[in-house]
BADOVEX-596827 format. One line per field, with one value per atom (N, C-alpha, C, O): residue number from 0; residue in one letter; atom name; x, y, z. Coordinates in steps of 0.001 Angstrom, whole numbers. Atoms other than C-alpha are relative to their C-alpha. Layout:
N
nr	NUM;...
rest	A;...
atom	CA;...
c1	X;...
c2	Y;...
c3	Z;...
end
This chain:
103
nr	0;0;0;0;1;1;1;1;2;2;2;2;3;3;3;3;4;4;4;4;5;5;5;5;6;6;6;6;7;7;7;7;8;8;8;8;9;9;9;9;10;10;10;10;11;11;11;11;12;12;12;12;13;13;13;13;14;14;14;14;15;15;15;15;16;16;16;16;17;17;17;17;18;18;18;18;19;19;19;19;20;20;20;20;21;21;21;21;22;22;22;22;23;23;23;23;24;24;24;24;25;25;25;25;26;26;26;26;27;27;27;27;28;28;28;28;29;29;29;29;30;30;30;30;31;31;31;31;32;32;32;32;33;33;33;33;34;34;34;34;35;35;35;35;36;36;36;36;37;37;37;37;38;38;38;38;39;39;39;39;40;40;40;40;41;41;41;41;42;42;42;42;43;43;43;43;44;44;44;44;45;45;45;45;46;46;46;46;47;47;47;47;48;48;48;48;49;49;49;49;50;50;50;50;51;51;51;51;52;52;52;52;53;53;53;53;54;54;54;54;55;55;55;55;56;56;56;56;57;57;57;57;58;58;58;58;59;59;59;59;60;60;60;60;61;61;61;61;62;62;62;62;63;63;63;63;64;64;64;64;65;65;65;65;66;66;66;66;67;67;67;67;68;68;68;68;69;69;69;69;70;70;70;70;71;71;71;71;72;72;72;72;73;73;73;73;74;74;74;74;75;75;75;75;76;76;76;76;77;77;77;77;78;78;78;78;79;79;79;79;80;80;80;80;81;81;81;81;82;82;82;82;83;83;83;83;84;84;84;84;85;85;85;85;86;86;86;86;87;87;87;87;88;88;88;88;89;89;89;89;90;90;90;90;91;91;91;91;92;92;92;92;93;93;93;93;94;94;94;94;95;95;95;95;96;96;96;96;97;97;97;97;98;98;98;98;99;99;99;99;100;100;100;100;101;101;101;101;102;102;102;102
rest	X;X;X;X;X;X;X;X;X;X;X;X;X;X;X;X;X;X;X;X;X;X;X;X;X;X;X;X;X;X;X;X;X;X;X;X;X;X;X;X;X;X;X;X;X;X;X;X;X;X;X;X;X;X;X;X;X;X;X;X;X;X;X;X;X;X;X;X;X;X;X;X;X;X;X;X;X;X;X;X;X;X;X;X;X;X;X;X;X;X;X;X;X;X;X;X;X;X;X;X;X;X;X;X;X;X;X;X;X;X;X;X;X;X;X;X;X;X;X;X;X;X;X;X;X;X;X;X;X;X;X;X;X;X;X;X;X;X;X;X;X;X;X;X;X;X;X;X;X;X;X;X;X;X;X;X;X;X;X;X;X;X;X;X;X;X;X;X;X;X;X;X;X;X;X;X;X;X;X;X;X;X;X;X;X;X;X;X;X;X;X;X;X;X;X;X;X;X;X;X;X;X;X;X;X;X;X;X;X;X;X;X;X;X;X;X;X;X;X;X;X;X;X;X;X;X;X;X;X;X;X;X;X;X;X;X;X;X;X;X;X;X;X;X;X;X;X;X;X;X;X;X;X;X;X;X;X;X;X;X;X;X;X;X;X;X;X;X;X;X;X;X;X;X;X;X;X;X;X;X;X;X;X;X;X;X;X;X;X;X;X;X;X;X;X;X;X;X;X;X;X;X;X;X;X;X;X;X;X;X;X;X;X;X;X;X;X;X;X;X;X;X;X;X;X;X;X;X;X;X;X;X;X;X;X;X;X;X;X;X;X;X;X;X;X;X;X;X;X;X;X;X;X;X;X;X;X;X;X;X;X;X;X;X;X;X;X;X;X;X;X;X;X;X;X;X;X;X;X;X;X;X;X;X;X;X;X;X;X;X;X;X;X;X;X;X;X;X;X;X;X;X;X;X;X;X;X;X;X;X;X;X
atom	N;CA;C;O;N;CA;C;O;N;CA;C;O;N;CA;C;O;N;CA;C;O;N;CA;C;O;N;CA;C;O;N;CA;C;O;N;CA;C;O;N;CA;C;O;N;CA;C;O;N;CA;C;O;N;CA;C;O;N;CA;C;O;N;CA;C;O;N;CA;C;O;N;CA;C;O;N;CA;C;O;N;CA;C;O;N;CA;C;O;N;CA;C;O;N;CA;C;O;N;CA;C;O;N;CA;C;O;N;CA;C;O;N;CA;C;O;N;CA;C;O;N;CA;C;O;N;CA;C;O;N;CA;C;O;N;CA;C;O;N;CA;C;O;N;CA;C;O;N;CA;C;O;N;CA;C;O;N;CA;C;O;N;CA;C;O;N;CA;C;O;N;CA;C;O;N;CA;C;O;N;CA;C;O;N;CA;C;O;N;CA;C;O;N;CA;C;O;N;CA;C;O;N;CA;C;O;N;CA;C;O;N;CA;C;O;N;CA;C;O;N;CA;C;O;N;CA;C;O;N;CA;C;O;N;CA;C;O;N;CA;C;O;N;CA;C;O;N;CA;C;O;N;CA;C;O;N;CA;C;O;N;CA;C;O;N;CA;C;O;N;CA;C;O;N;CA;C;O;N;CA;C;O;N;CA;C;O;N;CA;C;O;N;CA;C;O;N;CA;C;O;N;CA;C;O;N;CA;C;O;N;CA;C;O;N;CA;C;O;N;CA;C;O;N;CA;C;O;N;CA;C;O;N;CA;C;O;N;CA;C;O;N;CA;C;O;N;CA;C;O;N;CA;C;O;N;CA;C;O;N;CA;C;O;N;CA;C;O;N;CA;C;O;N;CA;C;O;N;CA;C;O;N;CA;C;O;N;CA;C;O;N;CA;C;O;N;CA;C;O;N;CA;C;O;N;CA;C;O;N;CA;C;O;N;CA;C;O;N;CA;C;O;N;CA;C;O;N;CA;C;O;N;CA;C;O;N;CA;C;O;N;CA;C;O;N;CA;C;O;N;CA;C;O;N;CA;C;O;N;CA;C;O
c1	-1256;17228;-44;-655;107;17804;711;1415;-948;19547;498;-27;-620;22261;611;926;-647;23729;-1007;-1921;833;22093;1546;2510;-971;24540;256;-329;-890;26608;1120;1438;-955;29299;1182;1503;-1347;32736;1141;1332;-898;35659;-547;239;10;33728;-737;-1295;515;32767;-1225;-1406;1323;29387;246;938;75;28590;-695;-1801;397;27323;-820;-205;1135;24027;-372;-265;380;22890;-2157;-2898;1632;19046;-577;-1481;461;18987;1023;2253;-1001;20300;202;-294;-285;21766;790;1886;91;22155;1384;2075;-1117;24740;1593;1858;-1665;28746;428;-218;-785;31163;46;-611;-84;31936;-1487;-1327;848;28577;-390;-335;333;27548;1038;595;-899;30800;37;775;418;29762;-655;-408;956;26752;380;232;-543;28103;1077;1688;-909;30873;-812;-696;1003;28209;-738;-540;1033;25794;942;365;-1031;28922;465;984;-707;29861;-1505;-1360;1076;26185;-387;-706;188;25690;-1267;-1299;1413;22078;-127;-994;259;23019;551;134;-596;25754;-758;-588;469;23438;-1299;-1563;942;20759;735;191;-576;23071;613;332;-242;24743;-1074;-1025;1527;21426;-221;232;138;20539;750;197;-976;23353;-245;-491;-197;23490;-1463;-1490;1605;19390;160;-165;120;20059;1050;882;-1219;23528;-1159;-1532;425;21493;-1465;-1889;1016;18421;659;-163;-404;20693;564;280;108;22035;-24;661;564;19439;-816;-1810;262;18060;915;2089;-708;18666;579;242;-749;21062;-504;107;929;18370;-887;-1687;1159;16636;981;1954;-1159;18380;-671;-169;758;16025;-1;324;-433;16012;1193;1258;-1435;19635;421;1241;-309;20143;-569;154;329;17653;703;1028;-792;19461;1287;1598;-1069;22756;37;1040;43;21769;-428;95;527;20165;1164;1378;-1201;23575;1043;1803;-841;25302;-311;349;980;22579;588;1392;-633;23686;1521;1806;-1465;27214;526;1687;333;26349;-148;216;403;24848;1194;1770;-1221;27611;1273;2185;-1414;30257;-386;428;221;28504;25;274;189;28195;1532;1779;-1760;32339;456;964;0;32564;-271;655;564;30665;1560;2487;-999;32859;1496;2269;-1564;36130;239;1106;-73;35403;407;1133;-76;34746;1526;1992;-1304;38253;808;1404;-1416;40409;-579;332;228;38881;469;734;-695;40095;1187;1457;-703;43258;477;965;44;43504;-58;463;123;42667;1346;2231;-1158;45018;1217;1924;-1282;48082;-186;868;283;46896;387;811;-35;47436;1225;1857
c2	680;49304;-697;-222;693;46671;684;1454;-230;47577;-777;-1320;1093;45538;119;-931;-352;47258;715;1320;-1178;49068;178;-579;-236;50661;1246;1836;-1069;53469;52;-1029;0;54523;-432;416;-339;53535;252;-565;345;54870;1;-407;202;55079;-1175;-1321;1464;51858;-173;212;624;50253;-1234;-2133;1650;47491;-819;-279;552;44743;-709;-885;407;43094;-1417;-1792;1662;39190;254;760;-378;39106;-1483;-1837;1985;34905;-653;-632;1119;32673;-1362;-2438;1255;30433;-895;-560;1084;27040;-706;-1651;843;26247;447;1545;-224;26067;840;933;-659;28481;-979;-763;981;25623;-639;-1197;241;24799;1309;1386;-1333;28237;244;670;-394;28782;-1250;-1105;1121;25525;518;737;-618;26752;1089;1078;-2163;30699;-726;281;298;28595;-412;16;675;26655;1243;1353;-842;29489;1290;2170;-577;31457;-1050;-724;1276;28431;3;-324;426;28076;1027;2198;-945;29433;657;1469;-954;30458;1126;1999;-996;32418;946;2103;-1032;33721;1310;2529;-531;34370;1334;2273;-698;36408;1162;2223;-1128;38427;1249;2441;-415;39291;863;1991;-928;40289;1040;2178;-1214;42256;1136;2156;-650;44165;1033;2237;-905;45058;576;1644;-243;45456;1572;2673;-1856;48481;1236;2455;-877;49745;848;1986;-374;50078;1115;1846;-456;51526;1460;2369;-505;53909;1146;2341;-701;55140;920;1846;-869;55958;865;993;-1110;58550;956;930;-1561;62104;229;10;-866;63736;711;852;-760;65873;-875;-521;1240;62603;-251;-1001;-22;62968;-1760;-2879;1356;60286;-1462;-2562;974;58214;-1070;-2299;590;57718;-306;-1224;849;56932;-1117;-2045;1632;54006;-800;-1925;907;52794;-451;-1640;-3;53555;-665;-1356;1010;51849;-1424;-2368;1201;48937;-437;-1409;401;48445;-347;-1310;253;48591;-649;-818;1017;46643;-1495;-2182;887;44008;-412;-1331;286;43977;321;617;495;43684;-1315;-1966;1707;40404;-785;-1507;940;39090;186;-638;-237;40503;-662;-1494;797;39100;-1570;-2158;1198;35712;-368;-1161;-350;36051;-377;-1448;-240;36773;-1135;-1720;1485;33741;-1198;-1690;993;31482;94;-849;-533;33258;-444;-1291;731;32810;-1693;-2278;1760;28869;-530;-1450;410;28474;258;-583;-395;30780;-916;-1073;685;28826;-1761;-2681;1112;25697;-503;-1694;-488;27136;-296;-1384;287;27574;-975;-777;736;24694;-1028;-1346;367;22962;237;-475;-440;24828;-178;-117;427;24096;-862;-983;1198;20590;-182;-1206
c3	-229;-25393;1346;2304;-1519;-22487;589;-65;-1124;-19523;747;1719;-416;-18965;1408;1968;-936;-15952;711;148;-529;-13145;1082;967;-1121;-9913;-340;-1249;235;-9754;-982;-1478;538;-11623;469;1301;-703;-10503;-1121;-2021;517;-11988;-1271;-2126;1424;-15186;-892;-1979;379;-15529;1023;2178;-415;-15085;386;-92;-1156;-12187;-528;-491;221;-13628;958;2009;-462;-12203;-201;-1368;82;-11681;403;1245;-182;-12304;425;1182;-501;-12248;944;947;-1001;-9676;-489;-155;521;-11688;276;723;-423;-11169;-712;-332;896;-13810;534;1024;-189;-13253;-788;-1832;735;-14614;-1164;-2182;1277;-16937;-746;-1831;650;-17924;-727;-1955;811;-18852;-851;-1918;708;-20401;-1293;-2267;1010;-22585;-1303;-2488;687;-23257;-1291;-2513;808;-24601;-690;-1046;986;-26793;-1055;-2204;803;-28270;-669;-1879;890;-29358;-526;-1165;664;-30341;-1462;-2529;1604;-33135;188;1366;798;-33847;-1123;-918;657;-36823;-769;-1694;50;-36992;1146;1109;-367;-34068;-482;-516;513;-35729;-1323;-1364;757;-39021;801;49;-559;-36783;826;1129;-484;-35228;-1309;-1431;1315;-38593;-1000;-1491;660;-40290;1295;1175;-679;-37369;140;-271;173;-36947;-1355;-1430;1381;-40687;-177;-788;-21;-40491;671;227;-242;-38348;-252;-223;1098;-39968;-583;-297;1579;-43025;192;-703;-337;-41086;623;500;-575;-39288;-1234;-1157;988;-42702;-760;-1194;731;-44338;1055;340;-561;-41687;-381;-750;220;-42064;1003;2167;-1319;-40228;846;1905;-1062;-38519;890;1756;-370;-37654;1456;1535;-1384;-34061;905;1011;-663;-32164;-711;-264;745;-34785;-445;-448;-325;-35314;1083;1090;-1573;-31889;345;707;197;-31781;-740;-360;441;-34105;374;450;-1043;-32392;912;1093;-1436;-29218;-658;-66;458;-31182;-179;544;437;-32586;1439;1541;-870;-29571;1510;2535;-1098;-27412;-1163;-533;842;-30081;663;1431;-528;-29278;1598;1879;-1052;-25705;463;1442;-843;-25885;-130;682;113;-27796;826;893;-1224;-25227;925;1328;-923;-22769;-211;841;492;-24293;141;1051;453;-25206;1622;1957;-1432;-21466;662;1225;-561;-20203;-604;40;503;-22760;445;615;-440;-21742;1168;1385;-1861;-17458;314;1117;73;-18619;-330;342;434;-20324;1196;1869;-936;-17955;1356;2169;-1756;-14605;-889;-115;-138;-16688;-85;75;566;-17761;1646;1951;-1194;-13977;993;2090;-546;-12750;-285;510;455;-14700;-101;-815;-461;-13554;1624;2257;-1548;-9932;241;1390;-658;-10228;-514;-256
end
């Protein structure tokens, strides 16, 4: 499973981490993460995956302890990226949402 977070705990919640120094604007990245959110080959690849390890998750035995947990985290390393993606697209709107009550 990736590791999307490294830090301490605060409060429960995990510190989120910047690994690239990126170059792009809130609004460009937030472009971007709308775009591959409406694309729908990403959508189809997420979709199959997802259900790829449902269905893998399953059919393990209940004694299959290690097992079901890869799959567990696979599933929920999945719905990571797309939060994060969501996240990106969301920052892009509300900072224009923002901007536009500024003026």
């Amino acid at each position: 499973m990736v590791n999307f977070f490294k830090g301490k705990r605060k409060e429960s919640k995990l510190i989120p981490f910047k690994t690239i120094d990126s170059s792009l604007t809130v609004q460009e990245r937030g472009s971007y993460a709308k775009a591959l959110l409406e694309n729908p080959v990403f959508k189809e690849i997420m979709e199959e995956l997802r259900r790829d390890a449902i269905y893998l998750w399953e059919q393990t035995s209940a004694d299959a302890v290690e097992q079901r947990e890869f799959y567990w985290k696979h599933i929920k390393a999945l719905n990571q990226i797309e939060g994060r993606v969501t996240r990106y697209a969301n920052e892009a709107l509300y900072q224009s949402v923002m901007e536009r009550q500024a003026q």
